[in-house]
N, C-alpha and C positions, 0 to 999 in steps of 0.2 A: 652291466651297462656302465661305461664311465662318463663322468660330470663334472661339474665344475661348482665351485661353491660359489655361491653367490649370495648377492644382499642387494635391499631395496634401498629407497632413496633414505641417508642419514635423517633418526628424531632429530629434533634441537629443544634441547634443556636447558636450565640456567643452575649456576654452581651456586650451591647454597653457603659457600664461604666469601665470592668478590661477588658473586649478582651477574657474572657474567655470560655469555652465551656458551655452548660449546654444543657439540655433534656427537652422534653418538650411532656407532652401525647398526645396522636390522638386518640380521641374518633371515634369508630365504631359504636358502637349501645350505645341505652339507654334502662334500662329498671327502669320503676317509681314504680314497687308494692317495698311498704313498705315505702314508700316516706311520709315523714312529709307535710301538706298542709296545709299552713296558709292564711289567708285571705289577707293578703298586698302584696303574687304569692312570697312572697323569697325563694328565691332556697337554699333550707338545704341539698342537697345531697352532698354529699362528692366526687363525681365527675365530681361537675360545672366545667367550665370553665369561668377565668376570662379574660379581656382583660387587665385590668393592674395587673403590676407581679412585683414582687423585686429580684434580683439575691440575692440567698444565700448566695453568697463571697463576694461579695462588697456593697448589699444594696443600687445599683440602683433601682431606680423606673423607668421604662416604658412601651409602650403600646406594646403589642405583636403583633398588626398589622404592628405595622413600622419597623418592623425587618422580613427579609428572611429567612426559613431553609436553611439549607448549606451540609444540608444529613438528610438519615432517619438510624436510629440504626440499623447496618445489623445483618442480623443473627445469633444466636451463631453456630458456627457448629457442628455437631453430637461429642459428647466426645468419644475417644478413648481408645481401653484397650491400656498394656502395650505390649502384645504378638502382634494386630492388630497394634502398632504401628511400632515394629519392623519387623513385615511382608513387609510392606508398605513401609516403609525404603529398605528392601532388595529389592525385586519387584520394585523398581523407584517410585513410589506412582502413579500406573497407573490408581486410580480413582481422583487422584487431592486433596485428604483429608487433607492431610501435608500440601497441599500449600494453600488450605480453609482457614485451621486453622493458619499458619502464615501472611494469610491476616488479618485475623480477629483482631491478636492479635497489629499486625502493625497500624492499624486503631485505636484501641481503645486505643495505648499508644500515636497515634499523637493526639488525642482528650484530653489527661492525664485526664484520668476517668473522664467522665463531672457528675453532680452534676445535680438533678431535680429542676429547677428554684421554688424560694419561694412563696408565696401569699402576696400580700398588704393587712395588716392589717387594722384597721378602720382609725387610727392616719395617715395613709399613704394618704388612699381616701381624707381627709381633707387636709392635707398639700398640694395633687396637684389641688384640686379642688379651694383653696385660692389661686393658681398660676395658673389660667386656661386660662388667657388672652390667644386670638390665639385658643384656644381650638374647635373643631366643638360642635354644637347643640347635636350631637349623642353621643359623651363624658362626656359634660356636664352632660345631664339627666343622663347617667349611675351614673356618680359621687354621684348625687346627692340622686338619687332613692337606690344608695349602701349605704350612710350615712342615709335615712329614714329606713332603712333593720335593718341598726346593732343598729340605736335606738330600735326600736322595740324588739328589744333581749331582754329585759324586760319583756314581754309577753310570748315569748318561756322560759323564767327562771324561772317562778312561778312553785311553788310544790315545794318538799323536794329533787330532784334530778335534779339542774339544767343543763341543755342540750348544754350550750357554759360556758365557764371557765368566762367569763365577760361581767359585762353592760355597754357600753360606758355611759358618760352623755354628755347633751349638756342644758344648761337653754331652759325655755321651749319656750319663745318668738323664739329664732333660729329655735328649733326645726319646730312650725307651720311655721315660714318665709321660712325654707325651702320644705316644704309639702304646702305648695300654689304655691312656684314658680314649684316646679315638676309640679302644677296642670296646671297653666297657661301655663306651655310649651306643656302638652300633648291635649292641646285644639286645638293647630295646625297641632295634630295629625288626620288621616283620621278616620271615628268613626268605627274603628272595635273592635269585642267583646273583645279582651284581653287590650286594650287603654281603651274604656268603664268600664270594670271591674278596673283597679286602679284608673281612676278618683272616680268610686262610693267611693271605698275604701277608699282614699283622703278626699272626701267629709266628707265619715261617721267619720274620727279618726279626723277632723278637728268640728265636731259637726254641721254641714250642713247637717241634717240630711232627710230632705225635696227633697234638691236638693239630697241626693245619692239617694234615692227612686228613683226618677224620671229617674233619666239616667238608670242604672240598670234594671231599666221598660220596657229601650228600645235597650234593648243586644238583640241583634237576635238569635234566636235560632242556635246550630250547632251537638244538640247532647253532650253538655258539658259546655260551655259558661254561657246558661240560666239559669245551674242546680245551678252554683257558683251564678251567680249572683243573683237568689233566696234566697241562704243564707245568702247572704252578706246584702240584700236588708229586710230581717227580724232581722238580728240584726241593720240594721240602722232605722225601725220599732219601737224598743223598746226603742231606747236612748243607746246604746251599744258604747261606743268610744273604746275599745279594741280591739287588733289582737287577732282572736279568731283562734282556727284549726279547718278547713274547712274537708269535707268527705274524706279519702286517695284518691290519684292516683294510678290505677291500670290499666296503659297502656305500652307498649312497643313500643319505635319510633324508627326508623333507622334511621342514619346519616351518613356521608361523613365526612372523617376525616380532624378534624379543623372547622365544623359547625357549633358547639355551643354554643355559647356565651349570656350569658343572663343580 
């Protein structure tokens, strides 16, 4: 069955750098047909959610866990003619519409029009990842596992219409330093198939290509898991070090607004 993604009305937060408002979307459902599927699991949709964000006015960086909604965007109220509105005025406004509508407007001038909070660019994930001290284990890997993502944009950029505006670089020595340490953190991870599937992946663009076989071998079946890691597990077969695009996603999930963070 196909859908459509959708979201509920924007939280509103305030940016813990200027004090100012901003918005922030609430994913309702997901739905993946058309979805780009690359072999390294990077999320290319255009309706991820991240957990570090930058306010567009001031260019803070922080995590959106550590901050509270302080309201959800209320409704706009039904727009009025000019005759309905004069009715309504005469009559006392005895469905409440007038005073809906001055609610509305009241709200949204004490918030002074908030602004949809920015994304962290790659240069961002690096500067707070070099300042991580204090940071949790769950932080970390995201940081890290983000900066192996936007290398890889090198792969997603091949052909004559490149898919992102640019390729980060990083020398190549960092690059594997930091695609071992992802691997060694995810080892302490419990072996379920989507942990499974990045180590192979790991393994194979690291040219351990022996060992991705192997783990890969041992993803359990779930109806979807086995089918990746089949692929994945033949181009590490061949000597393959490249993100390749893997078969599209053509599934539709439900979520709980605020659930997704990858």
């Amino acid at each position: 069955m196909r859908g459509m993604t959708s979201f509920s009305p924007p939280a509103v937060h305030i940016c813990p750098g200027c004090n100012l408002y901003f918005l922030h979307s609430q994913l309702r459902s997901i739905n993946f047909n058309g979805v780009r599927n690359w072999s390294d699991s990077a999320p290319t949709a255009w309706w991820r959610r991240e957990p570090l964000v930058r306010c567009s006015v001031c260019a803070a960086l922080f995590w959106m866990d550590d901050i509270e909604p302080i309201a959800t965007w209320p409704e706009c109220p039904e727009p009025m003619g000019r005759l309905a509105r004069t009715v309504a005025r005469w009559r006392g406004d005895p469905h409440g519409r007038l005073q809906k509508e001055r609610e509305y407007v009241e709200i949204i001038a004490g918030w002074k029009h908030p602004r949809y909070i920015g994304h962290a660019d790659f240069d961002d994930v690096v500067y707070v990842l070099s300042r991580s001290r204090g940071l949790s284990r769950e932080r970390i890997l995201w940081l890290r596992k983000r900066i192996w993502w936007g290398l890889n944009d090198r792969f997603r950029n091949q052909g004559d219409m490149p898919l992102l505006p640019c390729d980060p670089a990083w020398p190549q020595a960092a690059e594997r330093t930091n695609m071992e340490v992802i691997l060694a953190m995810l080892e302490d991870d419990r072996p379920e198939p989507s942990t499974m599937l990045l180590q192979g992946e790991l393994l194979r663009l690291l040219g351990r290509f022996d060992e991705a076989v192997a783990i890969l071998k041992a993803v359990l079946p779930d109806g979807f898991s086995e089918v990746r890691a089949g692929r994945i597990q033949q181009l590490a077969a061949r000597g393959d070090r490249q993100v390749r695009e893997l078969l599209p996603l053509s599934l539709s999930v439900p979520f709980s607004s605020g659930q997704l963070v990858w």
